[in-house]
C-alpha positions as CSV (number, residue, x, y, z in Angstrom):
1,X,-41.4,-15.7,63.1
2,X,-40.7,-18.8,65.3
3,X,-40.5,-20.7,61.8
4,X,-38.8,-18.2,59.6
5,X,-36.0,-18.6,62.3
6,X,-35.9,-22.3,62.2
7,X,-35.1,-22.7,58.5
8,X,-31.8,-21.2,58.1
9,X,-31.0,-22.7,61.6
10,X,-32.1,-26.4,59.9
11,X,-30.6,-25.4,56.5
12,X,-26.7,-24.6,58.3
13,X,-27.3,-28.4,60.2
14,X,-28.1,-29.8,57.0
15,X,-24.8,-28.1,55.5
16,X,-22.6,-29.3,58.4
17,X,-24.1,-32.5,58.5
18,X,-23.1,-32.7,54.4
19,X,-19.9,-31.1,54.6
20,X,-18.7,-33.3,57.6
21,X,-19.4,-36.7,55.7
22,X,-17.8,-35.4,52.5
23,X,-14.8,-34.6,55.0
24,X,-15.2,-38.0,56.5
25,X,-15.5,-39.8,52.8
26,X,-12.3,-38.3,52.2
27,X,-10.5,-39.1,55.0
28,X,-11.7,-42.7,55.1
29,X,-8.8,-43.9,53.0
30,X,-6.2,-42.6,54.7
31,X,-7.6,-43.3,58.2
32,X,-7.8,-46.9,57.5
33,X,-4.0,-46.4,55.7
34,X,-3.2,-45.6,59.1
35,X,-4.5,-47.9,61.1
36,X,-3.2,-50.7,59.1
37,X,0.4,-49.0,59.7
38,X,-0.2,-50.0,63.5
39,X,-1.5,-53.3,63.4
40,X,0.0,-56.7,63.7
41,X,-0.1,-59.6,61.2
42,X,-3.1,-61.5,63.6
43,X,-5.0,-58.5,63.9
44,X,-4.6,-57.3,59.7
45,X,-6.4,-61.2,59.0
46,X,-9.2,-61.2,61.2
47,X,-12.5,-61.4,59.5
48,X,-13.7,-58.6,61.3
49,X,-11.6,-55.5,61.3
50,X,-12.0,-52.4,63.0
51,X,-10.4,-49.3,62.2
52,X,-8.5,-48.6,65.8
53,X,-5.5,-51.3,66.3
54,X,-6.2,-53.4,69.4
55,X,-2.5,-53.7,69.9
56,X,-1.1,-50.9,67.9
57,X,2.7,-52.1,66.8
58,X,5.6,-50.0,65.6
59,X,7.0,-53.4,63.6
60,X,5.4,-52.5,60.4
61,X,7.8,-48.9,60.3
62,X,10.7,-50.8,61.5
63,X,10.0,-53.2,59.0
64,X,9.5,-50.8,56.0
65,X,12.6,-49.0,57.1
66,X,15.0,-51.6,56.8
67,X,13.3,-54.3,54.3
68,X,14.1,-51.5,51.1
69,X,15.9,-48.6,50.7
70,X,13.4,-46.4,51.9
71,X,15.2,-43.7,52.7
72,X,17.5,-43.4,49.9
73,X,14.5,-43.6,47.8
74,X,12.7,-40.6,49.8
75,X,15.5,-38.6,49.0
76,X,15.8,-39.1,45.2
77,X,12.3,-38.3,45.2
78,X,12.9,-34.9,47.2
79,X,15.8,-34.2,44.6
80,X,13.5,-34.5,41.6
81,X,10.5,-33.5,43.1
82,X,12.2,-29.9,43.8
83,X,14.1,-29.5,40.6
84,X,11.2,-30.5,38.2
85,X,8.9,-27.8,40.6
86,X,11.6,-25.4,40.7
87,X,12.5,-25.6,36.5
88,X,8.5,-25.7,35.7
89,X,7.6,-22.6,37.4
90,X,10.7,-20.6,35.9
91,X,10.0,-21.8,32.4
92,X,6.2,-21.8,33.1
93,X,6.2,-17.6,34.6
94,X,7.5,-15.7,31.4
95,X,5.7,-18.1,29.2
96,X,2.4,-17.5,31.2
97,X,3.3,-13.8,31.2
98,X,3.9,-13.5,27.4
99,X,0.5,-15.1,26.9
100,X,-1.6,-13.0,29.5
101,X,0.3,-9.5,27.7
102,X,0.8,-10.2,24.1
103,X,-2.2,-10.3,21.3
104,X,-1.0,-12.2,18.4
105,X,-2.0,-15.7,16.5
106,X,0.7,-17.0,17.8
107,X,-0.3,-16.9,21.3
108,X,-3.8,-17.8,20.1
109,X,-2.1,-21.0,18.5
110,X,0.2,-21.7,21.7
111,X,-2.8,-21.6,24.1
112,X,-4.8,-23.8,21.8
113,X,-1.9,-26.4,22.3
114,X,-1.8,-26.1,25.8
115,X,-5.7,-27.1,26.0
116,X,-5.0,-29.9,23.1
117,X,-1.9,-31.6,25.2
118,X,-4.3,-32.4,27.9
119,X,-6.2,-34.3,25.6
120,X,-3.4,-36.7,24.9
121,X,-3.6,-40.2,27.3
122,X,-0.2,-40.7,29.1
123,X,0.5,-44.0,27.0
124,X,0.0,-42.0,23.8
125,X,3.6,-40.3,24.0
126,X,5.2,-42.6,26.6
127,X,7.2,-44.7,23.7
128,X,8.4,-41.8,21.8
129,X,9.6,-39.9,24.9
130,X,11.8,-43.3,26.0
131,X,13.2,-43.7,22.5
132,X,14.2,-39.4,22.9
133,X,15.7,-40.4,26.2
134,X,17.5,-43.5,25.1
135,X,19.0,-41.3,22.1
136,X,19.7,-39.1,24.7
137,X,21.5,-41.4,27.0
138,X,19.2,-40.1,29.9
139,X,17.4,-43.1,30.7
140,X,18.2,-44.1,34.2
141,X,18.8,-40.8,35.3
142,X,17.3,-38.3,37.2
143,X,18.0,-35.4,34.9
144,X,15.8,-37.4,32.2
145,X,13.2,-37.6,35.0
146,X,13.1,-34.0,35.7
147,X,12.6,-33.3,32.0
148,X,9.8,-35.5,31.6
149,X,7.7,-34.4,34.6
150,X,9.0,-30.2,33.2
151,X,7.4,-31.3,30.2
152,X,4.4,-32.9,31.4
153,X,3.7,-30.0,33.7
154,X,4.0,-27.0,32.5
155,X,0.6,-26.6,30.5
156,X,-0.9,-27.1,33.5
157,X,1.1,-24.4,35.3
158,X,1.0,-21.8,32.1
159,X,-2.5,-21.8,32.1
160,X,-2.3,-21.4,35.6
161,X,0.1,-18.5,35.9
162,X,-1.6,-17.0,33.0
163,X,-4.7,-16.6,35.1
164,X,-3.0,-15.2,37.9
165,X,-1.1,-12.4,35.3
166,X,-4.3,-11.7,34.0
167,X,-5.1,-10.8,37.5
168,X,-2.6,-7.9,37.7
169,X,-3.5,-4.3,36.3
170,X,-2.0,-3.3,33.4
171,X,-1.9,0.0,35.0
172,X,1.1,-0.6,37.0
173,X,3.3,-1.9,34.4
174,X,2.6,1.0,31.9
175,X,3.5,2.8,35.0
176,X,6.6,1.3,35.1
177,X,7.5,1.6,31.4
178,X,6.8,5.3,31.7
179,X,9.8,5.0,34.8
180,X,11.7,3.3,31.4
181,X,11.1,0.1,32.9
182,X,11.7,-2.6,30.4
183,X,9.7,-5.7,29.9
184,X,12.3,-8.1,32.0
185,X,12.6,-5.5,34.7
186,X,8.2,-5.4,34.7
187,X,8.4,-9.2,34.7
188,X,11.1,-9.5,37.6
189,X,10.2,-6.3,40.2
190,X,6.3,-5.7,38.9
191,X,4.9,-8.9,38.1
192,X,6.7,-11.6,39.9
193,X,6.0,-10.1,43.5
194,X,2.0,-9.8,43.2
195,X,2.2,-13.3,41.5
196,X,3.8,-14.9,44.5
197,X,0.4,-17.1,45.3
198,X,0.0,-18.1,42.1
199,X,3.9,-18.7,42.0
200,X,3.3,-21.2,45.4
201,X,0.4,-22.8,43.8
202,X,2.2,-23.9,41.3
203,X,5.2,-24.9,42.9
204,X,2.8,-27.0,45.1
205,X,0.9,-28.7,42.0
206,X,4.6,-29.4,40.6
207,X,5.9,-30.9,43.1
208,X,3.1,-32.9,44.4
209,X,2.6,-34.1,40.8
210,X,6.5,-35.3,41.1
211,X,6.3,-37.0,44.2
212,X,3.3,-38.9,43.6
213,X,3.7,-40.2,40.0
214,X,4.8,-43.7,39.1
215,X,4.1,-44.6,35.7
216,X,6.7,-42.0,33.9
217,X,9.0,-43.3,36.8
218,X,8.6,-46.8,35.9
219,X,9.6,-46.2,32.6
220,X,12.6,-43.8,32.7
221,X,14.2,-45.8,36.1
222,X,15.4,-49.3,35.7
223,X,18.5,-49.1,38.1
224,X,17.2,-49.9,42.1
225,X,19.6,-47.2,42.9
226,X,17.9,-44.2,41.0
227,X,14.5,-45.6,42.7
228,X,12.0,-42.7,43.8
229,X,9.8,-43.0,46.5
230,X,6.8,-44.4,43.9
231,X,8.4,-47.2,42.7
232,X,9.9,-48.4,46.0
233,X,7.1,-48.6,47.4
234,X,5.6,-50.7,44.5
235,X,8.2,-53.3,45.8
236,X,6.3,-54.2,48.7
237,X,4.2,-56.2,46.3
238,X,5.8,-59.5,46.1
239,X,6.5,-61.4,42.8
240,X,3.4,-64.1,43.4
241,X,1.0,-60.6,43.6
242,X,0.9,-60.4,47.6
243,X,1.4,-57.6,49.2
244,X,3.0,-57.4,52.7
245,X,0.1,-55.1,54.3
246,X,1.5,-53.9,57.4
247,X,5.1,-52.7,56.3
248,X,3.5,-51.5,52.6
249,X,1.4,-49.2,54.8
250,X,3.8,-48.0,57.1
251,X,5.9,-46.9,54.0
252,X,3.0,-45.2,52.5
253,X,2.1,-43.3,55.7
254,X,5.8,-42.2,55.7
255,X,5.6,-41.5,52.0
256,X,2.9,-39.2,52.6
257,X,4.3,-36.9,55.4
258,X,6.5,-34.8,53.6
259,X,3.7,-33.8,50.8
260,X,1.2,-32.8,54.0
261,X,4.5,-30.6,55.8
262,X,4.6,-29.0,52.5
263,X,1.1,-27.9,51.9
264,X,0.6,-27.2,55.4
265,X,3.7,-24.9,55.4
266,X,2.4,-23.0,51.6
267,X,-1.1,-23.2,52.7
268,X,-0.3,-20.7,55.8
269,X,1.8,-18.7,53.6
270,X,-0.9,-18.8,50.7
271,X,-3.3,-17.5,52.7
272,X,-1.1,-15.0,54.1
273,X,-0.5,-13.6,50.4
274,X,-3.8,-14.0,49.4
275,X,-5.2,-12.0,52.7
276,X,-2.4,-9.1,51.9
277,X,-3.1,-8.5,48.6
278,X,-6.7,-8.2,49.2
279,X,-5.7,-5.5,51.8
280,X,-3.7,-3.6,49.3
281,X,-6.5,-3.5,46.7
């Protein structure tokens, strides 16, 4: 009995033990991102580092804040970041619903594009895209920004939405159409209210996506003034190939605080949802 006891006692150790280094693995990165924030030029070239600053220093922030337009930059990434989130999921919700709802070929046609533009490499439609911008006159704007990152999220966000529609009884919106409920009125009162975690989920992925991309950024953004966050921070790498550690880190650790506010804020409210609509069924 003694034994039989011990084994799920050792197997739960084993688990923690394995789920704590995984934890640890992933945090590695950004733990030694942070300490580098805090430590002085000596300290950043000794041979021997160690993760906790001997004399932690606020110079690298101070530094970061006032070598580039850091903030300026932060704030045309929020600006983009929100729009392209905000226009992904209302393109990306009746889309998702028409696919869950309707049987046709069509629909069996659109979702096999949806898989098959995942496929493509980034590089593969990056030329075209800046000649349609140039034509366009939206290079160097934001608006041409929040177009491409639309466009390069929403298969990912219909074939999520679709998964949460498919979710939903049926039930309740024949109910509705026997009220004389039409399809809009489903989508809006019905529909859009129970999807309101897979609606967050997606406005998370979209935004996230947004703020941390660089490459599509780099591209569409030659004028210093319509710099996001991404490519300001690529900055900090001087012409010769040398970074300047301490204020490049600072900036990243800054760069980073508004995407863990964010899913720290929807992950509550996630979880919230999630836990209410459980209830309810």
């Amino acid at each position: 009995m003694t034994m039989v006891a011990e084994r799920p006692r050792r197997r739960r150790a084993f688990q923690y033990t394995a789920l704590s280094a995984y934890l640890l693995f992933l945090a590695f990165p950004l733990l030694w991102l942070l300490s580098t924030a805090f430590k002085g030029p000596r300290e950043m070239a000794r041979l021997h580092p160690t993760l906790i600053p001997h004399a932690p220093t606020l110079d690298n922030f101070s530094a970061a804040l006032h070598e580039q337009a850091l903030v300026h930059s932060a704030w045309n990434s929020v600006k983009v970041s929100v729009a392209a989130a905000v226009l992904t999921v209302l393109l990306a919700l009746p889309a998702a619903y028409a696919l869950a709802r309707f049987r046709s070929r069509l629909n069996r046609v659109a979702l096999g594009w949806v898989v098959l533009s995942q496929i493509f490499p980034l590089i593969l439609i990056i030329i075209p895209l800046f000649l349609i911008l140039r034509d366009l006159h939206l290079v160097d704007t934001h608006l041409g920004l929040i177009i491409v990152y639309v466009v390069w999220s929403l298969p990912f966000a219909l074939w999520l939405l679709r998964g949460y529609v498919q979710g939903i009884p049926v039930e309740l919106e024949e109910a509705a159409a026997t009220d004389g409920a039409g399809r809009l009125r489903i989508l809006v009162s019905i529909v859009a209210p129970l999807l309101a975690p897979g609606i967050v989920v997606t406005l998370l992925f979209s935004f996230i996506s947004a703020w941390n991309e660089f490459f599509l950024a780099l591209v569409v953004l030659n004028d210093p003034e319509q710099a996001t966050l991404s490519l300001t921070l690529a900055r900090f790498l001087g012409k010769e190939g040398v970074a300047d550690l301490g204020p490049l880190a600072a900036a990243s650790v800054l760069a980073t605080i508004p995407s863990l506010v964010l899913f720290g804020v929807i992950q509550r409210r996630l979880t919230s949802g999630l836990l209410s609509g459980a209830v309810k069924g």
